[in-house]
PyMOL commands that place a pseudoatom at each C-alpha (Angstrom):
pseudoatom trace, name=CA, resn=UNK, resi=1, chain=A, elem=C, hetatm=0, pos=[-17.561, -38.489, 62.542]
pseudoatom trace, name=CA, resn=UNK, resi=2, chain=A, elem=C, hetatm=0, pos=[-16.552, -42.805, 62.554]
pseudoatom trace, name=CA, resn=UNK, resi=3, chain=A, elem=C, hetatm=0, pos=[-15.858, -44.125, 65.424]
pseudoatom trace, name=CA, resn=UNK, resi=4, chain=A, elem=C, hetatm=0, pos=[-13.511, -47.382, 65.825]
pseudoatom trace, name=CA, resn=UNK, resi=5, chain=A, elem=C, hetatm=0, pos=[-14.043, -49.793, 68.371]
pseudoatom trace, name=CA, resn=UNK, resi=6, chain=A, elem=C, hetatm=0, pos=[-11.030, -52.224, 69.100]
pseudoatom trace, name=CA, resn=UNK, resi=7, chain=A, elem=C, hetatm=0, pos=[-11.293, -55.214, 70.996]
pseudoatom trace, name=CA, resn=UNK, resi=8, chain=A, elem=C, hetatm=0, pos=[-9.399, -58.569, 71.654]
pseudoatom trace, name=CA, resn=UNK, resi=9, chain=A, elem=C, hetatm=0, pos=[-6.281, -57.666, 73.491]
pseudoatom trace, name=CA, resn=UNK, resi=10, chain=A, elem=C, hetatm=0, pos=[-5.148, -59.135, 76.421]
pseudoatom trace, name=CA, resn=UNK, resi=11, chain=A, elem=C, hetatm=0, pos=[-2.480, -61.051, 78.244]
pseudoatom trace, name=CA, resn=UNK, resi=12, chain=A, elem=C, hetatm=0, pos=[-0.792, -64.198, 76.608]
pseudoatom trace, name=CA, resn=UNK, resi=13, chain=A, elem=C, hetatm=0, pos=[2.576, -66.014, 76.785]
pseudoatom trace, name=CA, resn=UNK, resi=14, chain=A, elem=C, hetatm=0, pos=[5.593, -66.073, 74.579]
pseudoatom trace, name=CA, resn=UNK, resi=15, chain=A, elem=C, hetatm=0, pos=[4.294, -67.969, 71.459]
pseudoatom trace, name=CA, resn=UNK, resi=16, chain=A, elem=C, hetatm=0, pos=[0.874, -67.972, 71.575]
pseudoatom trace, name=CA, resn=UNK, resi=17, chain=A, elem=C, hetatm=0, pos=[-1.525, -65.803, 69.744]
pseudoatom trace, name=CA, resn=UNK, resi=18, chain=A, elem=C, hetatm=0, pos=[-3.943, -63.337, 69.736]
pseudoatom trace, name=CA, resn=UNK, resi=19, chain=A, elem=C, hetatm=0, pos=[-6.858, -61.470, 66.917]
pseudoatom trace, name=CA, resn=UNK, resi=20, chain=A, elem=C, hetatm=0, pos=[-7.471, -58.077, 67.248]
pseudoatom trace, name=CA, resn=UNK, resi=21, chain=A, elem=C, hetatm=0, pos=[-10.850, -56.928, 66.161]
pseudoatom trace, name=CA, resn=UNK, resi=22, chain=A, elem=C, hetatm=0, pos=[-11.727, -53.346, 64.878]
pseudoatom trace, name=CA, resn=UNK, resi=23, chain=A, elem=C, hetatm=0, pos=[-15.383, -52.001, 64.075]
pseudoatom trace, name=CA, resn=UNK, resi=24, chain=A, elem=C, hetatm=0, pos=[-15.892, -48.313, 62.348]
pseudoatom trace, name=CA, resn=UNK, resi=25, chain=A, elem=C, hetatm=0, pos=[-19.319, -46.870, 62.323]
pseudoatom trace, name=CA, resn=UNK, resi=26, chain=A, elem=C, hetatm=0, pos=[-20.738, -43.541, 62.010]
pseudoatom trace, name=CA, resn=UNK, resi=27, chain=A, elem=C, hetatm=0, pos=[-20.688, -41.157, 59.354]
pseudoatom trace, name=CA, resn=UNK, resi=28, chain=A, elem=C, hetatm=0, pos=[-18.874, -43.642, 57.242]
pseudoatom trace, name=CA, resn=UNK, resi=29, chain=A, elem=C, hetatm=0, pos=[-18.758, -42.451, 52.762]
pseudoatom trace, name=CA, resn=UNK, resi=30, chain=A, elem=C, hetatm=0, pos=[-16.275, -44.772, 51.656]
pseudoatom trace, name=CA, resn=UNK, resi=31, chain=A, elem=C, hetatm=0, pos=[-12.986, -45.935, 54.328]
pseudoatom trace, name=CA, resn=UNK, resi=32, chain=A, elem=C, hetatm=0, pos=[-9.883, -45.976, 52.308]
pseudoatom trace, name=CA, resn=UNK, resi=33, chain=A, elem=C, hetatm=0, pos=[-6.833, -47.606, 54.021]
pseudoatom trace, name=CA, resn=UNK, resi=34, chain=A, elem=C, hetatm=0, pos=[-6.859, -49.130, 57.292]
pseudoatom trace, name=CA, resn=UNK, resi=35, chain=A, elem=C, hetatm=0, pos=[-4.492, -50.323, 59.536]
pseudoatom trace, name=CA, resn=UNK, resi=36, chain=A, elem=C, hetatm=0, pos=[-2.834, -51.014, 63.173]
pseudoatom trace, name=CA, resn=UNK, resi=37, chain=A, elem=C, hetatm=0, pos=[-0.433, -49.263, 65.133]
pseudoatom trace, name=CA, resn=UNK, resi=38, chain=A, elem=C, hetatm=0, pos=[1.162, -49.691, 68.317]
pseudoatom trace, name=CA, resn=UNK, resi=39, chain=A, elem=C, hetatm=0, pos=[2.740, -47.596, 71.310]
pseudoatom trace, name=CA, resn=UNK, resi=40, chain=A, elem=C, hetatm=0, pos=[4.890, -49.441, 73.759]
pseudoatom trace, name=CA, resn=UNK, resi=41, chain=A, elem=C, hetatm=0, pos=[5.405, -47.484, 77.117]
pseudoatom trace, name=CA, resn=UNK, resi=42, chain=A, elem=C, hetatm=0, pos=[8.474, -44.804, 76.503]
pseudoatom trace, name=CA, resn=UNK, resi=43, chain=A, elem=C, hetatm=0, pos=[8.451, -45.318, 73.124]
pseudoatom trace, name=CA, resn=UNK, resi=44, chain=A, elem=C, hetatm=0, pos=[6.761, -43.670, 70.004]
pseudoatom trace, name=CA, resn=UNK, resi=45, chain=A, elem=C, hetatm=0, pos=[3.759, -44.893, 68.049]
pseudoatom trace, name=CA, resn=UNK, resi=46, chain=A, elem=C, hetatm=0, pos=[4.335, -47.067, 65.601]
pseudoatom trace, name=CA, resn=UNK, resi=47, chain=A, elem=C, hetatm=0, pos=[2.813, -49.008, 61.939]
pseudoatom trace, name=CA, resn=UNK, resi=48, chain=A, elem=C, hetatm=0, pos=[2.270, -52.671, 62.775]
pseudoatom trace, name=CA, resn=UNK, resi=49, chain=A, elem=C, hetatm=0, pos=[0.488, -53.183, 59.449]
pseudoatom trace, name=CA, resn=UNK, resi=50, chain=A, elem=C, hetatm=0, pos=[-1.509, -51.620, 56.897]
pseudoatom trace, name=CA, resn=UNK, resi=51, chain=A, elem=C, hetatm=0, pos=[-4.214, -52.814, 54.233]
pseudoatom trace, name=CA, resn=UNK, resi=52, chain=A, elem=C, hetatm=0, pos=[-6.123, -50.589, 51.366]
pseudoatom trace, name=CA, resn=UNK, resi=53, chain=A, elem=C, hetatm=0, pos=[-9.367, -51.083, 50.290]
pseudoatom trace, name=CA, resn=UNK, resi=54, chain=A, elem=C, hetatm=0, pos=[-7.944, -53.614, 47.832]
pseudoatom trace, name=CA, resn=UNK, resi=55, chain=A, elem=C, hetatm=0, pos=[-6.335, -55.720, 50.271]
pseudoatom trace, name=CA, resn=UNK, resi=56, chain=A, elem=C, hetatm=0, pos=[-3.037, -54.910, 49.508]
pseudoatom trace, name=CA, resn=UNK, resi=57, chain=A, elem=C, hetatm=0, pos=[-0.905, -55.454, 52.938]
pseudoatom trace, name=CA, resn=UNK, resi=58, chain=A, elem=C, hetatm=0, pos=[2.358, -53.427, 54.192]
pseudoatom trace, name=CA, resn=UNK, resi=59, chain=A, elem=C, hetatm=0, pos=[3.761, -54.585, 57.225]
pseudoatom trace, name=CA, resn=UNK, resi=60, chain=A, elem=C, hetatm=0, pos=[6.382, -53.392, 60.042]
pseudoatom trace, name=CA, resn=UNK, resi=61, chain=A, elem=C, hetatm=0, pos=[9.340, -55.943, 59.264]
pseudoatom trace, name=CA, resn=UNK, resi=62, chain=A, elem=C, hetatm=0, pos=[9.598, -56.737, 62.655]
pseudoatom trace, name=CA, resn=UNK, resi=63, chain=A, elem=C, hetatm=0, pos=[6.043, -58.343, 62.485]
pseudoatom trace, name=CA, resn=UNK, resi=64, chain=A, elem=C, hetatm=0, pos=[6.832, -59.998, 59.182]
pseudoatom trace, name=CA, resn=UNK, resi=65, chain=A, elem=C, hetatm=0, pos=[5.700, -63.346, 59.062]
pseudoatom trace, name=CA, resn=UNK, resi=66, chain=A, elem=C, hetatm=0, pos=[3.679, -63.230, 62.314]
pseudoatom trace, name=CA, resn=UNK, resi=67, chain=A, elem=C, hetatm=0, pos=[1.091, -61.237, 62.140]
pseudoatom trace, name=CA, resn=UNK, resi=68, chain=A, elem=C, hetatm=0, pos=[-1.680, -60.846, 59.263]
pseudoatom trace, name=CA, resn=UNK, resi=69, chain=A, elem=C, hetatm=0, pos=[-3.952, -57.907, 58.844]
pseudoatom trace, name=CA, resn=UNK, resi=70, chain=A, elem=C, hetatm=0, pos=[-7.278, -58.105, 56.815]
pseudoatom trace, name=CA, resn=UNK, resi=71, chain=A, elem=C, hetatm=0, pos=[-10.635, -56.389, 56.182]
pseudoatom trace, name=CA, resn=UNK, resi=72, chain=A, elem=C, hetatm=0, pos=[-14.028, -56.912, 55.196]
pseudoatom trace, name=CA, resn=UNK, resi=73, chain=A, elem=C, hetatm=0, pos=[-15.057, -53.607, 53.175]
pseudoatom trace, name=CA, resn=UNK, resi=74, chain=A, elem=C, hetatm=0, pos=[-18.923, -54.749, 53.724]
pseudoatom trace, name=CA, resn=UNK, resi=75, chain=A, elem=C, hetatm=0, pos=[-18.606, -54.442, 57.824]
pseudoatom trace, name=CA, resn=UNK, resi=76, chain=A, elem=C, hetatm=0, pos=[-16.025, -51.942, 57.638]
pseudoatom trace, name=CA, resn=UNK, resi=77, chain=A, elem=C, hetatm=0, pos=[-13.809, -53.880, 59.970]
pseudoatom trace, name=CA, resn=UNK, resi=78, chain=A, elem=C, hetatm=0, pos=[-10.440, -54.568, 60.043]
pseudoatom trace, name=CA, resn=UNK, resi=79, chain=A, elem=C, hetatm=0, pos=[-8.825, -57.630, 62.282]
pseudoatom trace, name=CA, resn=UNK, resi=80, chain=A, elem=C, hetatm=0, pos=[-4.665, -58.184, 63.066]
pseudoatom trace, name=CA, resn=UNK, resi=81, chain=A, elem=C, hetatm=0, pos=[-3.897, -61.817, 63.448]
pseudoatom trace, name=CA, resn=UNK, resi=82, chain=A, elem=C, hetatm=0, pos=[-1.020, -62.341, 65.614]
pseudoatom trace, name=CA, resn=UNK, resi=83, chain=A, elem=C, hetatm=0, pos=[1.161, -65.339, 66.457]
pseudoatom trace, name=CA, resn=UNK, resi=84, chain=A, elem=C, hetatm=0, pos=[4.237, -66.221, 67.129]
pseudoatom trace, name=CA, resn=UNK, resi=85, chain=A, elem=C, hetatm=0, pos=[3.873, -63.211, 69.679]
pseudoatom trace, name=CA, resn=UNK, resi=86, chain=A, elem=C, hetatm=0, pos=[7.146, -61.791, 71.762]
pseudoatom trace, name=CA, resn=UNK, resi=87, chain=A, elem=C, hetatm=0, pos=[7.393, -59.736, 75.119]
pseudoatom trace, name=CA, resn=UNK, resi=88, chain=A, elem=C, hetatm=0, pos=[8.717, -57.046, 72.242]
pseudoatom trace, name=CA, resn=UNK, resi=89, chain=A, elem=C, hetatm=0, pos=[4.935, -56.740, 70.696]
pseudoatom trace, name=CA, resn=UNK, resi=90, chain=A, elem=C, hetatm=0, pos=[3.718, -55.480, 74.242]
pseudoatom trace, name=CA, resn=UNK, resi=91, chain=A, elem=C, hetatm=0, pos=[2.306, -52.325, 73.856]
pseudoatom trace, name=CA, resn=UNK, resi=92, chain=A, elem=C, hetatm=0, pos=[-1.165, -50.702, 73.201]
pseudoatom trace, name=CA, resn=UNK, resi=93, chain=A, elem=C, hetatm=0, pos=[-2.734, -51.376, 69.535]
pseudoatom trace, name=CA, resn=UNK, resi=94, chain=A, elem=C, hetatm=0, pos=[-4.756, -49.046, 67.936]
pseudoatom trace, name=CA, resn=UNK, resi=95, chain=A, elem=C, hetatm=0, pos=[-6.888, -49.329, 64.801]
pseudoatom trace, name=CA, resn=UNK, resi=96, chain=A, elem=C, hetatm=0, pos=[-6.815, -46.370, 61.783]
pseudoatom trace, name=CA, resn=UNK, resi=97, chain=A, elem=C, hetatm=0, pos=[-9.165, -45.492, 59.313]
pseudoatom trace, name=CA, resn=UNK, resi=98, chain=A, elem=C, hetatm=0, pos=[-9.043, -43.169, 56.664]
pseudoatom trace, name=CA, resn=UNK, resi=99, chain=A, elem=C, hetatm=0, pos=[-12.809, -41.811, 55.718]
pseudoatom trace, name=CA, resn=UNK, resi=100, chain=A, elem=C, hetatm=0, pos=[-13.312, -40.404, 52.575]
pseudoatom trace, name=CA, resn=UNK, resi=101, chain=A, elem=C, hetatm=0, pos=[-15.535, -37.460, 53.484]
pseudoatom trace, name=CA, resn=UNK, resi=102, chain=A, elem=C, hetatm=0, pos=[-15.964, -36.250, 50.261]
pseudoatom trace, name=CA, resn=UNK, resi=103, chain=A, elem=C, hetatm=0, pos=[-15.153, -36.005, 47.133]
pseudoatom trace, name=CA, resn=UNK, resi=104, chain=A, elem=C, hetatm=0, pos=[-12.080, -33.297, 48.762]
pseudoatom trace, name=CA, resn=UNK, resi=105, chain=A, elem=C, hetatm=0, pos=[-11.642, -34.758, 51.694]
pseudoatom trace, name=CA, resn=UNK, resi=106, chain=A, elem=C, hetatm=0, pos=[-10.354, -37.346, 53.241]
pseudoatom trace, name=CA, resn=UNK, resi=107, chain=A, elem=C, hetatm=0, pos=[-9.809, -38.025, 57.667]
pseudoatom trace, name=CA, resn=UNK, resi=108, chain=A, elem=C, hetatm=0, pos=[-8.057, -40.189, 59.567]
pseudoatom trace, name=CA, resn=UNK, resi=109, chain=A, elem=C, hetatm=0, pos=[-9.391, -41.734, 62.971]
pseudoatom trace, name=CA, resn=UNK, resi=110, chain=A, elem=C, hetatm=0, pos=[-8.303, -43.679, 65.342]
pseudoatom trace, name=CA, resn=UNK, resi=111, chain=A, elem=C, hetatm=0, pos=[-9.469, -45.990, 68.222]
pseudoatom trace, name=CA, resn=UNK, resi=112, chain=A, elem=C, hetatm=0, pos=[-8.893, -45.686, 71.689]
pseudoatom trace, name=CA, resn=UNK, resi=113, chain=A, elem=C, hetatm=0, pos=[-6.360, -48.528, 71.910]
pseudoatom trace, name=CA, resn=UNK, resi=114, chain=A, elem=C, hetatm=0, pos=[-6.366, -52.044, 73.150]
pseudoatom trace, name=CA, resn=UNK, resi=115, chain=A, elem=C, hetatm=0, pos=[-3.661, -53.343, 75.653]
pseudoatom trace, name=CA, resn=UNK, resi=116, chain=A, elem=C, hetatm=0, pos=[-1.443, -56.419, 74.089]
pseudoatom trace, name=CA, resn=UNK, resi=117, chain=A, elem=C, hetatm=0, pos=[0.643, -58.166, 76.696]
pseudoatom trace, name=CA, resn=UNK, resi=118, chain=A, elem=C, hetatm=0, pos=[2.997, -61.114, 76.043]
pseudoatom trace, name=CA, resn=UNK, resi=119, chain=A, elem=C, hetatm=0, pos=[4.717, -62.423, 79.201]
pseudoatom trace, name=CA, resn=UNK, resi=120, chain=A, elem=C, hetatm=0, pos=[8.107, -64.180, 78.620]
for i in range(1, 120): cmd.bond("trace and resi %d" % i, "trace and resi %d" % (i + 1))
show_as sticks, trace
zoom trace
């Protein structure tokens, strides 16, 4: 089992910025891709941003520009830089890793979510 700890939402105006943090530990072999999503309430869950083990970085276009995810293979972690933030990114962010459990097998996990709120 990995767990993933999120932390660093919160509530900020149209504008400004926020870094969300992300922390797997546990049974970890080798974490492939990693990434952010978000759900906003009514609506489904959704990529924000992606990065693989080699940095390379897919992002949601409407997040383009804004935000920047990155990693640090040697804490397992994963952070999403975000500025330039809009009511629109509201929603609750979680963090997903993909564990290589073996040499078969490979899991995705996901955090318990952290609330992003951006007052207009």
């Amino acid at each position: 089992q990995v767990q993933l700890v999120e932390s660093g939402g919160g509530l900020v105006q149209a504008g400004g910025s926020l870094r969300l943090s992300c922390a797997a530990s546990g049974s970890i072999l080798r974490i492939n891709n990693m990434g952010w999503y978000r759900q906003a309430p009514g609506k489904q869950r959704e990529l924000v941003a992606t990065i693989t083990r080699d940095s390379i970085t897919n992002y949601a276009d409407s997040v383009k520009g804004r935000f920047t995810i990155s990693r640090d293979n040697a804490k397992n972690t994963v952070a999403l830089q975000m500025n330039s933030l809009k009511p629109e990114d509201t929603a609750v962010y979680y963090c997903n890793a993909v564990n290589q459990e073996n040499l078969m097998i490979a899991r995705t996990y996901w955090g318990q979510g952290t609330q992003v709120t951006v007052s207009s």
